[in-house]
Each structure stands twice: as structure tokens, then as C-alpha cells.
SELOKE-431918 format. One record per atom (N, C-alpha, C): residue number from 0; atom name; x negated, y negated, z negated. Coordinates in Angstrom, 2 decimals. Layout:
N
+-----+-------+---------+---------+---------+
| num | atome |      xx |      yy |      zz |
+-----+-------+---------+---------+---------+
| NUM |    CA |       X |       Y |       Z |
...
+-----+-------+---------+---------+---------+
***
This chain:
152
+-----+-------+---------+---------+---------+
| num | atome |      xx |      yy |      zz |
+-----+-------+---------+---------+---------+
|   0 |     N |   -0.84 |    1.16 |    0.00 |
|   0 |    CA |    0.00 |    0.00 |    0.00 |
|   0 |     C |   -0.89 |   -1.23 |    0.00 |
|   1 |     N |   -0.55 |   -2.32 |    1.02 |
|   1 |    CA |   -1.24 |   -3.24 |    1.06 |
|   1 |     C |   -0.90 |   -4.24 |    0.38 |
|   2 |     N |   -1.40 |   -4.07 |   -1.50 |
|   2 |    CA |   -0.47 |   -5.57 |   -1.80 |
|   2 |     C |   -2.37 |   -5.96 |   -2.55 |
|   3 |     N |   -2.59 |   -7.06 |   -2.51 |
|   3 |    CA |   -4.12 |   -7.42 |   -3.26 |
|   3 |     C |   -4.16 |   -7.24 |   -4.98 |
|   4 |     N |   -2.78 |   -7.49 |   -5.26 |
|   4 |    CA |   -3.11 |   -7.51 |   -7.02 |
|   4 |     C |   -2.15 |   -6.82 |   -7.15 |
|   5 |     N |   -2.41 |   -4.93 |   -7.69 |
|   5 |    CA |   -1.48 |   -4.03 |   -7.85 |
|   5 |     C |   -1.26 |   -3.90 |   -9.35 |
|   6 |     N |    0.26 |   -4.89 |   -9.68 |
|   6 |    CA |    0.55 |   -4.77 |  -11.36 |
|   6 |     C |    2.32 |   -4.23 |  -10.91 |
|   7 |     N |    2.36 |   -3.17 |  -11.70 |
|   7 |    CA |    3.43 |   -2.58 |  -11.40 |
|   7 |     C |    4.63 |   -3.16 |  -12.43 |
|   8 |     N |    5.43 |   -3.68 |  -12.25 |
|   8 |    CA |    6.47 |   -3.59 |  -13.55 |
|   8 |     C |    7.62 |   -2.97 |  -13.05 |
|   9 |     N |    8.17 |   -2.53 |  -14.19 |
|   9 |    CA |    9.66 |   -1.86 |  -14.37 |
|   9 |     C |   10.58 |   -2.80 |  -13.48 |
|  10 |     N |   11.32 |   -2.04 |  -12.71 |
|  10 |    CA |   12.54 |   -1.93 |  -11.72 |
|  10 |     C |   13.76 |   -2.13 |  -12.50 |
|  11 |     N |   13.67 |   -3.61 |  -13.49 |
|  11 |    CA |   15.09 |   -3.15 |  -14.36 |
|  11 |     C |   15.10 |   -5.30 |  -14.04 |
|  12 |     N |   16.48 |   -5.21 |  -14.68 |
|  12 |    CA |   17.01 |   -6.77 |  -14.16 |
|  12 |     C |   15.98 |   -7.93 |  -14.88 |
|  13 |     N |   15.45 |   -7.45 |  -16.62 |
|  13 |    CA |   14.69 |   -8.16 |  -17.36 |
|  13 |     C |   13.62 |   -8.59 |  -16.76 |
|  14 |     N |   12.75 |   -7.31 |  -16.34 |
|  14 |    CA |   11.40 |   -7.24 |  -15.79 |
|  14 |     C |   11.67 |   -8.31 |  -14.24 |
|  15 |     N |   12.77 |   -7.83 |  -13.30 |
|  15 |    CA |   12.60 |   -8.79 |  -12.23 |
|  15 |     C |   12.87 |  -10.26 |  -12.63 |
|  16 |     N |   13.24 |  -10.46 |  -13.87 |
|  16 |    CA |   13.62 |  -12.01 |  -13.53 |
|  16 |     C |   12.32 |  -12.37 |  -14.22 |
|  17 |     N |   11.45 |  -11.52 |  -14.99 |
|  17 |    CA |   10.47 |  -12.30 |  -16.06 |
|  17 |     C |    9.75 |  -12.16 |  -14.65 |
|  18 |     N |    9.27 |  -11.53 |  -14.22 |
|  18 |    CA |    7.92 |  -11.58 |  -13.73 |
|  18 |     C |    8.04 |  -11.54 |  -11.75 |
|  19 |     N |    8.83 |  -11.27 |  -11.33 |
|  19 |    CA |    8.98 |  -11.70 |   -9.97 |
|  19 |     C |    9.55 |  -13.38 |   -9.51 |
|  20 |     N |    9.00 |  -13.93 |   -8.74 |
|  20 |    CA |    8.95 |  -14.97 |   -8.42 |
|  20 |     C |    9.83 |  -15.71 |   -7.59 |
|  21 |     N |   10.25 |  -16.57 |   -7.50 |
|  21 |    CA |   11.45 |  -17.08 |   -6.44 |
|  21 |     C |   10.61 |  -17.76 |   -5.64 |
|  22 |     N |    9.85 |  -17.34 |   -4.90 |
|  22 |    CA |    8.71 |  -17.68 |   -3.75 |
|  22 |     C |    9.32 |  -16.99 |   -2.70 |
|  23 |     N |    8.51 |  -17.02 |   -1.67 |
|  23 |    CA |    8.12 |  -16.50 |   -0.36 |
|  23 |     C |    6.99 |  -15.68 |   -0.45 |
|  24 |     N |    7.23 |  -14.19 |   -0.35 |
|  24 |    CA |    6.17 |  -13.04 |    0.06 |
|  24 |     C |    6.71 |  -11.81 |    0.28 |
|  25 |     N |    5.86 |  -10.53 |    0.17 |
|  25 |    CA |    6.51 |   -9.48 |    0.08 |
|  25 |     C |    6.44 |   -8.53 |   -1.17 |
|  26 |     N |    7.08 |   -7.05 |   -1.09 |
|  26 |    CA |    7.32 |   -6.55 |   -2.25 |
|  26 |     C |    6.73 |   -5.32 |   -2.33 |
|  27 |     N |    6.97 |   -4.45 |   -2.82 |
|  27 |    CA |    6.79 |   -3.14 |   -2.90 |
|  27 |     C |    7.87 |   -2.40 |   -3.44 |
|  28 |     N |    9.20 |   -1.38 |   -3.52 |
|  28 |    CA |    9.19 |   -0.46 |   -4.87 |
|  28 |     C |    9.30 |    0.99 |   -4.93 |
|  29 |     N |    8.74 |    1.44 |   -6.08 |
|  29 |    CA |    8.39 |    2.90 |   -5.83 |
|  29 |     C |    9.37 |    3.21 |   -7.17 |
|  30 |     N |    9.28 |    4.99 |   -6.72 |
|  30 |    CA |    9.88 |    5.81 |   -7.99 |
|  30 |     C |    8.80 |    6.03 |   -8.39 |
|  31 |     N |    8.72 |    7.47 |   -9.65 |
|  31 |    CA |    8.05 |    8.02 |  -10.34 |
|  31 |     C |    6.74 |    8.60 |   -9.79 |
|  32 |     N |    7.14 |    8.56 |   -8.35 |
|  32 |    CA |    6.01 |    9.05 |   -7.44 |
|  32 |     C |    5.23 |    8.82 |   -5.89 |
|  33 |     N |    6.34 |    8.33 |   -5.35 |
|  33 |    CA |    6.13 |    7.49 |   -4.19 |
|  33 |     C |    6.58 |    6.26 |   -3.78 |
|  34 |     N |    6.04 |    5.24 |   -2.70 |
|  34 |    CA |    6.16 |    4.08 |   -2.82 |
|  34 |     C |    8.09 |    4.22 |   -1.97 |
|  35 |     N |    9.03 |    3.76 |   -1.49 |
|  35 |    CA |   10.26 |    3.90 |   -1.19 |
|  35 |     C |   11.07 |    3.06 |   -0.51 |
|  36 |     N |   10.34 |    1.35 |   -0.55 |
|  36 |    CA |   10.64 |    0.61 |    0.20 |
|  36 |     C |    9.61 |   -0.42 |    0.19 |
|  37 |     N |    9.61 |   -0.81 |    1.24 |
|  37 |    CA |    8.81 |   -2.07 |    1.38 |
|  37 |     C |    9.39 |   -3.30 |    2.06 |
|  38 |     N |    9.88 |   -4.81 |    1.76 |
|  38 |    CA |    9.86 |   -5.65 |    2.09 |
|  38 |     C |    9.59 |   -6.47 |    2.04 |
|  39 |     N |   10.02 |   -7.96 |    2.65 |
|  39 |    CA |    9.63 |   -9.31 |    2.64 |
|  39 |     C |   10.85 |  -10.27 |    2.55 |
|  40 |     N |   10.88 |  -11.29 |    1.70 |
|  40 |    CA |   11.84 |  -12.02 |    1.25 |
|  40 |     C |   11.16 |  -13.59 |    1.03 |
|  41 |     N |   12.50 |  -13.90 |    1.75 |
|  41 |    CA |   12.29 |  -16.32 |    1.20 |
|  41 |     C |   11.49 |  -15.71 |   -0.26 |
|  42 |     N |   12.50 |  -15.23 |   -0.93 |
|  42 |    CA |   12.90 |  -15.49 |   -2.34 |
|  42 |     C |   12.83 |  -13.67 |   -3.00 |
|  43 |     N |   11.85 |  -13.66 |   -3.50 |
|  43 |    CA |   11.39 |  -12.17 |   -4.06 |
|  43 |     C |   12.16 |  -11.65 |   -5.08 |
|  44 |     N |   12.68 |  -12.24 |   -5.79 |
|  44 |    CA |   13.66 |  -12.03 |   -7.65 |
|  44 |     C |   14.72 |  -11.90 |   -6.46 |
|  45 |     N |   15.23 |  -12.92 |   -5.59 |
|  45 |    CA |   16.83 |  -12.43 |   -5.15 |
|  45 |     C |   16.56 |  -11.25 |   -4.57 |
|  46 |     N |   15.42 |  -11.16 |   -3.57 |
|  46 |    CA |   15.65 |   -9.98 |   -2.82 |
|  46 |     C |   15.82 |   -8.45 |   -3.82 |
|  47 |     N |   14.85 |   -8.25 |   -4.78 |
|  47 |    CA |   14.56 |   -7.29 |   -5.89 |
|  47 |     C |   16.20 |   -7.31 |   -6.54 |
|  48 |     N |   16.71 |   -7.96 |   -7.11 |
|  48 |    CA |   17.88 |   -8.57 |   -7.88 |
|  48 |     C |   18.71 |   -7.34 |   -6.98 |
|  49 |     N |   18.80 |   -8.30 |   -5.65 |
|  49 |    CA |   19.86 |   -7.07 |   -4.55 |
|  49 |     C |   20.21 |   -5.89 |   -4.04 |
|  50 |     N |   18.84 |   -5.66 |   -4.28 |
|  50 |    CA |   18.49 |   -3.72 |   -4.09 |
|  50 |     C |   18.98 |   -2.93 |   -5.26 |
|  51 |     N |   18.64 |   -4.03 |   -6.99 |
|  51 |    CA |   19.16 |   -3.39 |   -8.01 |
|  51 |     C |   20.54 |   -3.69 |   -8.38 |
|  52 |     N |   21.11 |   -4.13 |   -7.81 |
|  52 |    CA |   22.77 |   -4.52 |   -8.09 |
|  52 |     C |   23.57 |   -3.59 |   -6.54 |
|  53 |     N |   23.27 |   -2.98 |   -5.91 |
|  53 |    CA |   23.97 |   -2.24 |   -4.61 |
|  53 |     C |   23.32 |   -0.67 |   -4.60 |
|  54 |     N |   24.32 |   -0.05 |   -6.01 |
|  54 |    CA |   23.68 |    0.89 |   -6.28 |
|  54 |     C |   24.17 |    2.45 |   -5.40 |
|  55 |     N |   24.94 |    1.87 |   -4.40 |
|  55 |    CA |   25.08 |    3.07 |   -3.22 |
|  55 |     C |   24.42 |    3.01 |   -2.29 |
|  56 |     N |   23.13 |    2.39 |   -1.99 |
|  56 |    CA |   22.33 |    2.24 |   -1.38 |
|  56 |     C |   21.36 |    3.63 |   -0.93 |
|  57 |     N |   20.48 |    3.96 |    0.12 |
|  57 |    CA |   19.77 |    5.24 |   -0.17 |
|  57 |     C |   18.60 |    4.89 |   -1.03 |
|  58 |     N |   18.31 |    4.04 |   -0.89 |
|  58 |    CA |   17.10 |    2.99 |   -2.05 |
|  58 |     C |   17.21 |    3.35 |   -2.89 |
|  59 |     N |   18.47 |    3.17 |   -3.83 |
|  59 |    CA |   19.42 |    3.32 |   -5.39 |
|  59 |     C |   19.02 |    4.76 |   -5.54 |
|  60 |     N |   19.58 |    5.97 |   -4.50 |
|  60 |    CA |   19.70 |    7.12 |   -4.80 |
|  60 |     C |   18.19 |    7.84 |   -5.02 |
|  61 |     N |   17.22 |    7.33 |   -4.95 |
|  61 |    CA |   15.77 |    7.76 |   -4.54 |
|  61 |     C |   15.46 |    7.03 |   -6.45 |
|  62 |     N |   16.03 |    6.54 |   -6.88 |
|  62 |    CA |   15.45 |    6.58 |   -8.46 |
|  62 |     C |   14.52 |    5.47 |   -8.68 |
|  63 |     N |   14.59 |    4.12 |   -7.98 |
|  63 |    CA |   13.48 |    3.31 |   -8.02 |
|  63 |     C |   13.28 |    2.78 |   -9.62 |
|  64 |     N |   12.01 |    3.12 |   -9.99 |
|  64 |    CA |   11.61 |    2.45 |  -11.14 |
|  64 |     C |   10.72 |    1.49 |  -11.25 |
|  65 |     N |    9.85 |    0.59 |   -9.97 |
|  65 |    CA |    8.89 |    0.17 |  -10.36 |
|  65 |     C |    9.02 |   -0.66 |   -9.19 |
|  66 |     N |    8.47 |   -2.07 |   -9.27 |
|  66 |    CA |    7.84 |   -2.88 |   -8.24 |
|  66 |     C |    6.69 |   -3.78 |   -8.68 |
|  67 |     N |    6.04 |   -4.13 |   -7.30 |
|  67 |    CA |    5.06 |   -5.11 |   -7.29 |
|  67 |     C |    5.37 |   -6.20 |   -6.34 |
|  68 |     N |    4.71 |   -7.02 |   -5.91 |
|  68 |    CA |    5.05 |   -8.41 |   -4.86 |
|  68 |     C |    3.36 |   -8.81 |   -5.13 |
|  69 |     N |    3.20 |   -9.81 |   -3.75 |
|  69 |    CA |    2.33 |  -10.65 |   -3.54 |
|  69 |     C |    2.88 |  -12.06 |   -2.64 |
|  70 |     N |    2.99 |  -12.95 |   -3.42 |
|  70 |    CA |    3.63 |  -14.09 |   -3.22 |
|  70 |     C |    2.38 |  -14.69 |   -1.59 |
|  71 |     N |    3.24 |  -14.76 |   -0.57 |
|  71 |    CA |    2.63 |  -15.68 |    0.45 |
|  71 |     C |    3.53 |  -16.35 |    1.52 |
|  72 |     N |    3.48 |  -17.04 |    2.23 |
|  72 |    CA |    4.10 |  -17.75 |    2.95 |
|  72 |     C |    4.69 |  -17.14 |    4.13 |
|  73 |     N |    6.32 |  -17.62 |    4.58 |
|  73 |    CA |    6.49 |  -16.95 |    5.88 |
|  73 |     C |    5.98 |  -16.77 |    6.95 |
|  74 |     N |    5.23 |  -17.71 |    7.25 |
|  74 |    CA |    4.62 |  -17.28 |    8.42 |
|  74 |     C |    3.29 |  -16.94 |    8.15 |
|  75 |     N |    2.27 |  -16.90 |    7.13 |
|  75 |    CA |    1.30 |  -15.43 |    6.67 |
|  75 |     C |    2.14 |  -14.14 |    6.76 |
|  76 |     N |    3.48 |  -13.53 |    6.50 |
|  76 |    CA |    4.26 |  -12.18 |    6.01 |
|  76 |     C |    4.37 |  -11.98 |    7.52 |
|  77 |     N |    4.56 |  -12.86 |    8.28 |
|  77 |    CA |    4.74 |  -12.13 |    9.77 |
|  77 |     C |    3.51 |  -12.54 |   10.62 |
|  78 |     N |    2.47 |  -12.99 |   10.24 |
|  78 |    CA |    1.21 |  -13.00 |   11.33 |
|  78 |     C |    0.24 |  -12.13 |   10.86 |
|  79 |     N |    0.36 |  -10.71 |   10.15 |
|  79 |    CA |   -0.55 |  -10.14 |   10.47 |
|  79 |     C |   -1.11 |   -8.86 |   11.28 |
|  80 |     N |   -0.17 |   -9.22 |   12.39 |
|  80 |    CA |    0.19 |   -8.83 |   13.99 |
|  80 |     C |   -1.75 |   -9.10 |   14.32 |
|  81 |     N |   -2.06 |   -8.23 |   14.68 |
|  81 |    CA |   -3.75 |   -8.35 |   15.53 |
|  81 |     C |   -4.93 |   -8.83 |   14.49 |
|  82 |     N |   -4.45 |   -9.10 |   13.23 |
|  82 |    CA |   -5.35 |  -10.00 |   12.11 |
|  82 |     C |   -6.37 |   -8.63 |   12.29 |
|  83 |     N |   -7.57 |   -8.92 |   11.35 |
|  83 |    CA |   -8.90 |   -7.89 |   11.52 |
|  83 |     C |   -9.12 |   -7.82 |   10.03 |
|  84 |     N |   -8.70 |   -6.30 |    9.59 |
|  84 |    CA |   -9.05 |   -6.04 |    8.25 |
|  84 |     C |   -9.72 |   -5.01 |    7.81 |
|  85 |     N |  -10.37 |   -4.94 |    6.64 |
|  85 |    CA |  -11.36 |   -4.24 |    6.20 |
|  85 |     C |  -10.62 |   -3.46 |    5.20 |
|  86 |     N |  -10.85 |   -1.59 |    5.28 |
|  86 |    CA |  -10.30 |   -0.93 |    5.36 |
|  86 |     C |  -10.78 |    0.41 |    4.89 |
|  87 |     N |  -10.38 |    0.79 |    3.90 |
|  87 |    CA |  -11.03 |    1.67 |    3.08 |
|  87 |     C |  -10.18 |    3.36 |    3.56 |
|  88 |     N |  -10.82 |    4.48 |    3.82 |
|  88 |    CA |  -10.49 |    5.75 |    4.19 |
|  88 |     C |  -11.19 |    6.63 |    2.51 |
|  89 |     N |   -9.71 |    6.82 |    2.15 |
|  89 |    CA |   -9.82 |    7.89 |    1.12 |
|  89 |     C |  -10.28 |    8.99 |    1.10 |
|  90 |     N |  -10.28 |    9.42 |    2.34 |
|  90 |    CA |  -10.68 |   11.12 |    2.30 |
|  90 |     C |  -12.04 |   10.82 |    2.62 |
|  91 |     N |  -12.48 |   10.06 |    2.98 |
|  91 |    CA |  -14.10 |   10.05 |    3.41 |
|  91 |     C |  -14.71 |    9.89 |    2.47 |
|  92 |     N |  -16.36 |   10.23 |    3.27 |
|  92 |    CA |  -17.35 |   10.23 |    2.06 |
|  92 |     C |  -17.79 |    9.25 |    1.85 |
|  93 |     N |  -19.05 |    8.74 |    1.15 |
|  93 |    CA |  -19.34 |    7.40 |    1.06 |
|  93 |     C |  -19.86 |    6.58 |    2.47 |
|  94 |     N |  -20.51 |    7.47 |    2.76 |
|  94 |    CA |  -21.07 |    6.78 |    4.14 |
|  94 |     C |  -20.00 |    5.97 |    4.99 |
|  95 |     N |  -19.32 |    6.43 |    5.59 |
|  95 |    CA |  -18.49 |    6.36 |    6.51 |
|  95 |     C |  -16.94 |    5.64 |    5.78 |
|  96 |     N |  -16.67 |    5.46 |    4.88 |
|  96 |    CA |  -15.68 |    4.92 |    4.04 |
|  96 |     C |  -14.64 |    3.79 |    4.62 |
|  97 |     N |  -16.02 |    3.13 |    4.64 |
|  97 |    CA |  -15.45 |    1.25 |    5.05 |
|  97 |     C |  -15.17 |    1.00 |    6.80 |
|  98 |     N |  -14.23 |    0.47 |    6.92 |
|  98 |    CA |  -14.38 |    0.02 |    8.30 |
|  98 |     C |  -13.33 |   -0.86 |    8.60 |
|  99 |     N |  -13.85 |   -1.82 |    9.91 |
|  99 |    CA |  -12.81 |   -3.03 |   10.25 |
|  99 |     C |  -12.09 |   -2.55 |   11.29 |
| 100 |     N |  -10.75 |   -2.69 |   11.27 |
| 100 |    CA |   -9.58 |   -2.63 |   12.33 |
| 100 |     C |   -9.22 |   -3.57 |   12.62 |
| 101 |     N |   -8.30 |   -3.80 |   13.44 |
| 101 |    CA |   -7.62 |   -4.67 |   14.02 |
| 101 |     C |   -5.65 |   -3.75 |   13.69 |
| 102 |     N |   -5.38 |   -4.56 |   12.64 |
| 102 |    CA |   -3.32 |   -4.32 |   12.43 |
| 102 |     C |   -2.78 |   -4.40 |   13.36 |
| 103 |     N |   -2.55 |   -3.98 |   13.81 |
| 103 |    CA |   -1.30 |   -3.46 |   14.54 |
| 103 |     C |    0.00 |   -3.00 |   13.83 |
| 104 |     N |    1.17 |   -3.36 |   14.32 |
| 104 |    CA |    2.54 |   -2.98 |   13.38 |
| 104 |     C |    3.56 |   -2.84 |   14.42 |
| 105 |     N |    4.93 |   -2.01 |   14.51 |
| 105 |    CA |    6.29 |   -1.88 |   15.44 |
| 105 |     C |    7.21 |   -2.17 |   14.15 |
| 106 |     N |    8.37 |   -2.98 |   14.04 |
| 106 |    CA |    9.26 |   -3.08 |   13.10 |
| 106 |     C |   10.53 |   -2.54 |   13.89 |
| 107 |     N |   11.22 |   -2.26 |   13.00 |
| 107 |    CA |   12.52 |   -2.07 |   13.77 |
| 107 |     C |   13.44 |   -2.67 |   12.76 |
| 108 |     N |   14.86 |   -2.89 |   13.14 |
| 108 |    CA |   16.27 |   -3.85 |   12.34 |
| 108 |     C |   16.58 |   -2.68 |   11.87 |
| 109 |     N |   16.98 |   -2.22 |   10.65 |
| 109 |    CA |   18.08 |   -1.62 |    9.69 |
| 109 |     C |   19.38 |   -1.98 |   10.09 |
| 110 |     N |   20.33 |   -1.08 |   10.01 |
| 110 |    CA |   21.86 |   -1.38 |    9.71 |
| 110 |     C |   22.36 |   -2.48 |    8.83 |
| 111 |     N |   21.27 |   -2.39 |    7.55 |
| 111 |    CA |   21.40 |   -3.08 |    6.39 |
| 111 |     C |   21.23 |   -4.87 |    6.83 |
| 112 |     N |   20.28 |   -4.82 |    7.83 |
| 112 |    CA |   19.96 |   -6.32 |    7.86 |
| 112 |     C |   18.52 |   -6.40 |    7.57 |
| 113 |     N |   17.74 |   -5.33 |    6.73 |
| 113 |    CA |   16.27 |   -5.53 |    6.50 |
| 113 |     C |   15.79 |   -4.72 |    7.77 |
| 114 |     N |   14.07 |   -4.66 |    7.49 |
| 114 |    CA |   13.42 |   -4.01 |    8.39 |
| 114 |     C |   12.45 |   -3.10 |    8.11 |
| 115 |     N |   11.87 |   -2.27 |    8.63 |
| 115 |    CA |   11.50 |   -1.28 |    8.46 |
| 115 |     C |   10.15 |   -1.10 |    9.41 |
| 116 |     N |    9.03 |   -0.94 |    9.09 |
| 116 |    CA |    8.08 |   -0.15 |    9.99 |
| 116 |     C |    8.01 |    1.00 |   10.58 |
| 117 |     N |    8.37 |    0.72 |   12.00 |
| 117 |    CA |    8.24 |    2.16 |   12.63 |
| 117 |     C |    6.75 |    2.58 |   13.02 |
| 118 |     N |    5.74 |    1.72 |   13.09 |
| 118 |    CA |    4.80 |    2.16 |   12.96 |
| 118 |     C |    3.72 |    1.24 |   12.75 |
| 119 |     N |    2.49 |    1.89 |   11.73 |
| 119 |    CA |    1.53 |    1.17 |   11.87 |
| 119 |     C |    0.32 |    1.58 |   11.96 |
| 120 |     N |   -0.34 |    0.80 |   13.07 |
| 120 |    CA |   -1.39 |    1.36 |   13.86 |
| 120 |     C |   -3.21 |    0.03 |   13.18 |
| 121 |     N |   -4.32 |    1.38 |   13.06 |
| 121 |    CA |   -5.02 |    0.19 |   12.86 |
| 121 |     C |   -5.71 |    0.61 |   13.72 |
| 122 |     N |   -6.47 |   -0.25 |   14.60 |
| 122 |    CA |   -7.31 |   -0.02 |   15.94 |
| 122 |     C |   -8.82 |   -0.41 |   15.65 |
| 123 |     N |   -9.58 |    0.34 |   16.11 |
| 123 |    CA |  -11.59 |    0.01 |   16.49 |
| 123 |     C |  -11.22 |   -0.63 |   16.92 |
| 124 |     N |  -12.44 |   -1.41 |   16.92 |
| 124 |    CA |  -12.80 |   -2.50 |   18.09 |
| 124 |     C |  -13.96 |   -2.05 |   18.99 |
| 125 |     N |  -14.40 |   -0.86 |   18.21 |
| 125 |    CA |  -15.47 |   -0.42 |   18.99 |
| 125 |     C |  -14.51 |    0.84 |   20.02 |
| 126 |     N |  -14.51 |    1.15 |   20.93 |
| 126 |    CA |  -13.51 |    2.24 |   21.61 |
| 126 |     C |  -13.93 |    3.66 |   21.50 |
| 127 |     N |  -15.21 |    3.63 |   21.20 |
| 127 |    CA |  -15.76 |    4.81 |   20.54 |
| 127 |     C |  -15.21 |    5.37 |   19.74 |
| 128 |     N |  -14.49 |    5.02 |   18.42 |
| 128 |    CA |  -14.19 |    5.15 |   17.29 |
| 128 |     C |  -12.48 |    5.23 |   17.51 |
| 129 |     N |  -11.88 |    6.43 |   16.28 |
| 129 |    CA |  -10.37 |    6.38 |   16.79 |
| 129 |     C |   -9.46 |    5.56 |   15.86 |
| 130 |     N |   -8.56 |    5.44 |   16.69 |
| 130 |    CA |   -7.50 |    4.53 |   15.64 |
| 130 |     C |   -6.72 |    5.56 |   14.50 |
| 131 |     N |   -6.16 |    4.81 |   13.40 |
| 131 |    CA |   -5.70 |    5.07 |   12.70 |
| 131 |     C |   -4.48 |    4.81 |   12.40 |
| 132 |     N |   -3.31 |    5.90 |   12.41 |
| 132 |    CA |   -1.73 |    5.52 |   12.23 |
| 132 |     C |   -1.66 |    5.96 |   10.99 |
| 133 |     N |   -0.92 |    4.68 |    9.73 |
| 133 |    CA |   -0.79 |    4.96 |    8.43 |
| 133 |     C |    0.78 |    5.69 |    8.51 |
| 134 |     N |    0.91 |    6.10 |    7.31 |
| 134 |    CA |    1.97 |    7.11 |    7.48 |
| 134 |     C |    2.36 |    6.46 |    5.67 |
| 135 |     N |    3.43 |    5.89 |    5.66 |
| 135 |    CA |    3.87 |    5.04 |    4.49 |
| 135 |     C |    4.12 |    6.29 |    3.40 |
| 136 |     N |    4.36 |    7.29 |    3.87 |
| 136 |    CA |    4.60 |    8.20 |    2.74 |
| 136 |     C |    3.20 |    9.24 |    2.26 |
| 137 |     N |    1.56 |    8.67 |    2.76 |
| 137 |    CA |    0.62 |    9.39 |    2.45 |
| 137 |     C |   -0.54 |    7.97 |    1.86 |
| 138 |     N |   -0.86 |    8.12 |    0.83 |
| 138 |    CA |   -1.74 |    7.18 |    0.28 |
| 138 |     C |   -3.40 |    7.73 |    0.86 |
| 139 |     N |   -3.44 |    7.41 |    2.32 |
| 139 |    CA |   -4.86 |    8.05 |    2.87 |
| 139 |     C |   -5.91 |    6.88 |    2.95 |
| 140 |     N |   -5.11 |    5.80 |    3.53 |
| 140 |    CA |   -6.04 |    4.43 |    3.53 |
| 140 |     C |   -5.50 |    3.13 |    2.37 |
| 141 |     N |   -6.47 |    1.80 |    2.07 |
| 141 |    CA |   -6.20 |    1.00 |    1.70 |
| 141 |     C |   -6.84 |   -0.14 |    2.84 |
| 142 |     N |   -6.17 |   -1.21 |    2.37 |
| 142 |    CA |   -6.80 |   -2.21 |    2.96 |
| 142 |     C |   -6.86 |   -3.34 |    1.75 |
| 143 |     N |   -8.57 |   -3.49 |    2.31 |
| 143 |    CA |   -9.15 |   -4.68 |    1.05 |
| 143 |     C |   -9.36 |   -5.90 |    1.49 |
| 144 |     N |   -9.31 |   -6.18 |    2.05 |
| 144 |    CA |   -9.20 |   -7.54 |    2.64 |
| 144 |     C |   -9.03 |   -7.73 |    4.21 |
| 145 |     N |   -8.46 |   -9.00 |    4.45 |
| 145 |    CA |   -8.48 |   -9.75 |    5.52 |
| 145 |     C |   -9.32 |  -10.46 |    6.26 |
| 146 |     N |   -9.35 |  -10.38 |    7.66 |
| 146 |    CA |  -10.72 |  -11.45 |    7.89 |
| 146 |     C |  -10.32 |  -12.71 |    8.08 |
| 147 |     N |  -10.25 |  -14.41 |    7.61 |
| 147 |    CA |   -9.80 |  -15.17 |    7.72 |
| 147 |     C |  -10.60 |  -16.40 |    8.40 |
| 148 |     N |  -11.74 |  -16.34 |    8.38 |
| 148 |    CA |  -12.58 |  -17.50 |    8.86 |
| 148 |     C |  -14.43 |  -16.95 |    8.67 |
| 149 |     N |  -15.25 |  -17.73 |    9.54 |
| 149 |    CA |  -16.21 |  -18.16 |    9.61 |
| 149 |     C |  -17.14 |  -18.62 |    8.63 |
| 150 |     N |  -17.74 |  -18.86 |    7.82 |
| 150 |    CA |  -18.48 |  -19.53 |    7.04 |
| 150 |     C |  -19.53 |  -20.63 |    7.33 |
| 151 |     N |  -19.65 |  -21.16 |    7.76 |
| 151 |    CA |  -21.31 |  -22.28 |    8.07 |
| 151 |     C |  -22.13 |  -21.87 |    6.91 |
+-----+-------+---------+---------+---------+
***
């Protein structure tokens, strides 16, 4: 899961209003064991708030106990279409661990009105090297940062 500061709190109405934010970013929430939804909201407490008040949802039925968020701006939540990030492979050994891709993402519309990743692809830049399709339900890669600028 790509969120930078992973603090999990309880999936209950207290916890979302203390500690989720009425910003602009995205979310995370998981059950007891896997992550279960992922979105992006104006407003993070309403969006969280909504998932836990529409409890015939398939969301609801999956047992969510936990979320995280990373507060950023709308148009950071949808430009990181081609961005170049550095990218950690779990199953590897040390050598070979780290490496930069290029994000790639397919969304598709829900019934619901939210959206959903149908796929996400991280690409070499070298063509030698193969790409990588994350699979939201296998914790194989992370990503540690973004590349954002130049330095002088």
C-alpha cells in the first residue's frame, strides 16, 4: 500500500472524527487481514464517515476495522499517472531490491460512484528489465518515494 506515514487507527465513528482529516487526499481500509478498499476524497472524515454509516455495502460485509489516509491535494491524487518512483520488491534479495519505475494505473467507475483500480502497472525504463503488475490483494512491492525535482 502506497500511503508514506502508515498509522493505522480503528474503523469506528470516534477514531474517524479524532484523527482523519477534512482535507483532500486518499485513504486506505483494511480488515483483520487485508487491505479492502482504497480511495480518494475532497474530504477524508466524510468519505470514511460514509463507508461506516452504509452498512449493506460489500465494504461493510468484509469486516473493516482499520484505516489510514495521507492528506494531499487533488490534483497530486490524480497525477501520479507516468510520475517515476522508487520501489522496493519484497521477495528479493538485497542486491536487486530497489528499483525506479515509471506508475502506470487503469481506473474504472463503480456502480457506487467511487473508483477502483483495474490495474496497476510499474514500468523499467530500462527495456531490458520487466515490468511489474501490483496485485492489491498481495503485499509483494512497496513504494518509497516519488521522484519530484532536480536539485542544483
Amino acid at each position: 500500500m502506497p500511503f508514506e506515514r502508515l498509522i493505522p487507527r480503528p474503523f469506528t465513528p470516534g477514531a474517524i472524527q479524532m484523527y482523519a482529516p477534512t482535507a483532500s487526499g486518499v485513504y486506505g481500509i483494511s480488515n483483520a487481514s487485508e487491505w479492502i478498499y482504497v480511495g480518494e476524497a475532497d474530504n477524508i472524515q466524510d468519505a470514511l464517515l460514509g463507508h461506516l454509516h452504509d452498512p449493506g455495502t460489500p465494504l461493510m460485509k468484509r469486516q473493516p476495522s482499520g484505516f489510514v489516509f495521507e492528506v494531499c491535494e487533488g490534483a497530486h491524487r490524480s497525477a501520479r499517472q507516468g510520475r517515476l518512483v522508487l520501489v522496493e520488491a519484497l521477495e528479493r534479495g538485497a542486491n536487486d531490491r530497489y528499483t525506479i519505475k515509471r506508475y502506470r494505473s487503469q481506473k474504472v467507475q463503480l456502480p457506487d460512484g467511487t473508483w477502483s483500480h483495474e490495474r496497476i502497472r510499474l514500468e523499467p525504463l530500462n527495456p531490458e528489465f520487466e515490468a511489474w503488475d501490483l496485485d492489491p490483494e498481495e503485499d509483494r512491492y512497496r513504494i518509497l518515494a516519488e521522484f519530484v525535482q532536480v536539485l542544483d
